[in-house]
N, C-alpha and C positions, 0 to 999 in steps of 0.2 A: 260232574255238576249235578248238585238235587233239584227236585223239581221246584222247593221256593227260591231258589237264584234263576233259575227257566223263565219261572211269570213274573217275577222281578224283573228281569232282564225285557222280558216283551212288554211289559207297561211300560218300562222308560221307550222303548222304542216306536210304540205307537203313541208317545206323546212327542215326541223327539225328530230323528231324519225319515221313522219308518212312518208316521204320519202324514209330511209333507209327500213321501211317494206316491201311499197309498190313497189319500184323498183327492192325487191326480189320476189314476186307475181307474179310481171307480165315480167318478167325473164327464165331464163332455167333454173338458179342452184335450189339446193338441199332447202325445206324449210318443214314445218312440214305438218301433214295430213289437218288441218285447212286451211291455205294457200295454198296446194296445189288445195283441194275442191274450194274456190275463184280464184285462178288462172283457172282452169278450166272450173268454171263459166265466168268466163268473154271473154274469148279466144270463149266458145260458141257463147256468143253473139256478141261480132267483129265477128264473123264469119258468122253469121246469115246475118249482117248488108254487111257484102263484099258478100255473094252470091246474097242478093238483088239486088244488083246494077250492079253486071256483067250478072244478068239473063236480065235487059233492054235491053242490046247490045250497052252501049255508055259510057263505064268507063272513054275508054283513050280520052282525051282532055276535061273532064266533071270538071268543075271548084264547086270545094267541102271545105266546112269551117268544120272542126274538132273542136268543140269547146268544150274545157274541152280534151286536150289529152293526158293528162297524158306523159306515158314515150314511146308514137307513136304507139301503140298496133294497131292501125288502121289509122292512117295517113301513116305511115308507108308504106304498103302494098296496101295503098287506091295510093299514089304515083306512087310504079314500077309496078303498070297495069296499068300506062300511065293520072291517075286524076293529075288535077292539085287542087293542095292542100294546103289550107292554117292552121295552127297549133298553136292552145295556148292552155293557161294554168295559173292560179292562180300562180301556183307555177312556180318561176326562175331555182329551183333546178330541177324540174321534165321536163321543156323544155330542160335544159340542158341535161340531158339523153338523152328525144327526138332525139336530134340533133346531139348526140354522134350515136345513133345510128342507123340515117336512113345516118351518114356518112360512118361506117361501111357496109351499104349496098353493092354487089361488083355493080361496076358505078356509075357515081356522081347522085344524083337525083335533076335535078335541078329545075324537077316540085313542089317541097316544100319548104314552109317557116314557121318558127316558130317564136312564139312573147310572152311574157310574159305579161299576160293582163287577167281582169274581164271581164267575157262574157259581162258584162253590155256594156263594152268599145268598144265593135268588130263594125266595119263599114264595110261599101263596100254591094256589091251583091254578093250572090253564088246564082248556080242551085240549090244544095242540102248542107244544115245544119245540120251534123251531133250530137248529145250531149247524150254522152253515162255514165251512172254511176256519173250523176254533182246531179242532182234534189234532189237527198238523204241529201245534203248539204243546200236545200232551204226551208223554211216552205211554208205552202199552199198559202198565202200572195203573199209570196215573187216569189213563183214559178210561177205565173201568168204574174207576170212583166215582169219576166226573158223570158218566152218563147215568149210575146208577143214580146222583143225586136227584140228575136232569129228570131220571123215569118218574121218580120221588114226589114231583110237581107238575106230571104231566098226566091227565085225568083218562083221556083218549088215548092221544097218537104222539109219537118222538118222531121227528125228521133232523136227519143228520147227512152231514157230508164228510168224506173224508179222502186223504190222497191216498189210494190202493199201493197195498206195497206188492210189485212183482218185480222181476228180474231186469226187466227192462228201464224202467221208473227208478229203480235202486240205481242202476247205471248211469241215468241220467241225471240223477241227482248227485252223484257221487262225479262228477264231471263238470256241476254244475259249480261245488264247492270248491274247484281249483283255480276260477276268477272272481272271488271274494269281492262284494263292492257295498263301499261305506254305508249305502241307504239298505240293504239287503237286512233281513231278518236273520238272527243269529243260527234257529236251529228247527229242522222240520221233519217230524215224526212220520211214516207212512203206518200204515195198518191193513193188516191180513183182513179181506172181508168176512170170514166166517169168522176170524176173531169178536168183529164189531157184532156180527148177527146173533154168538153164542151169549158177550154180554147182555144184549137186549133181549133175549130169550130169560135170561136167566133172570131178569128183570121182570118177567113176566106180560112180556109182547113178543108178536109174530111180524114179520114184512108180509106188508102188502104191496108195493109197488117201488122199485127200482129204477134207476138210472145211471147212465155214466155220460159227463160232459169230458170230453179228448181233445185238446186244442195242442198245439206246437210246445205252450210252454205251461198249459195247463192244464191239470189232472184232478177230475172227482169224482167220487161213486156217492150218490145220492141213494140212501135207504128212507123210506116212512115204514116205521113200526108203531103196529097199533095194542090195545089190547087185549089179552085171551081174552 
């Protein structure tokens, strides 16, 4: 399968069953022990990703591209501490949430916009480019392109997440694809971490700070790479 049946394939799904699951994930309500472990996983690492950036001292007025945001998990938030923020997403369905719910916020936020659009599409300049939880969608190929565009429009720093591929993760993934279930996303890429470190290197950024979120059913290594 090429990679435009890949993102074909994940935009119908995150408008389709993969939507309905994952807008209960990353949610309050009630969901099963599986979901709940990924919800919590991810919640870690937006969390990670907003202490980074409030530990600088320069959030509010800090012009920040969220790219891949799902249903606002971190644009969101990255907003009413004053970033200005710009918001997309694959999916129509899953920016619609977004926007349902950073309207629910109490105060209008007017430092956010959201757009329905492939990372490939994003223009303009930001300080810092965010891409949390997308790269799983990209094979190794493809994922090179992508970040390289991501560097392309990010003026400072790249922060990025991805699922580490090591022997263990490969297993479990490979274990994991023998009980197939309707709402389940078709296909998920891991990545060698000095693979990710050499493309951003050759990009022309360095890591500065590190992380890894490890939950039961959830796996990411959090890189922010900045400028030489």
């Amino acid at each position: 399968m090429n990679f435009v049946d890949d993102k074909t394939i994940v935009r119908q799904y995150f408008n389709s069953t993969g939507f309905d699951r994952w807008q209960r994930i990353y949610g309050e309500g009630q969901v099963n022990k599986v979901q709940l472990d990924i919800r919590t996983g991810h919640q870690k690492t937006v969390d990670t990703v907003i202490e980074w950036l409030q530990a600088d001292g320069n959030l509010p007025g800090l012009c920040v591209c969220d790219a891949g945001c799902g249903v606002g998990s971190l644009s969101i938030p990255l907003a009413d501490a004053g970033a200005i923020v710009c918001a997309s997403d694959i999916s129509e369905k899953m920016v619609a949430e977004a926007y349902d719910r950073a309207t629910a916020v109490p105060g209008k936020l007017y430092n956010i916009s959201f757009a329905a659009q492939d990372l490939e599409a994003l223009t303009g300049k930001f300080h810092t480019v965010i891409c949390l939880d997308v790269l799983i969608h990209y094979p190794q190929d493809k994922a090179a392109k992508m970040i390289a565009h991501l560097s392309s429009i990010a003026e400072s720093r790249l922060i990025l997440s991805f699922a580490p591929k090591t022997l263990a993760l490969t297993a479990l993934k490979k274990i994991g694809e023998l009980f197939p279930g309707p709402s389940k996303t078709t296909r998920a890429y891991q990545h060698r971490e000095a693979d990710i470190i050499k493309i951003l290197e050759n990009n022309g950024f360095v890591i500065n700070r590190t992380a890894m979120t490890s939950t039961s059913f959830y796996y990411s290594r959090l890189v922010e790479a900045v400028r030489k």
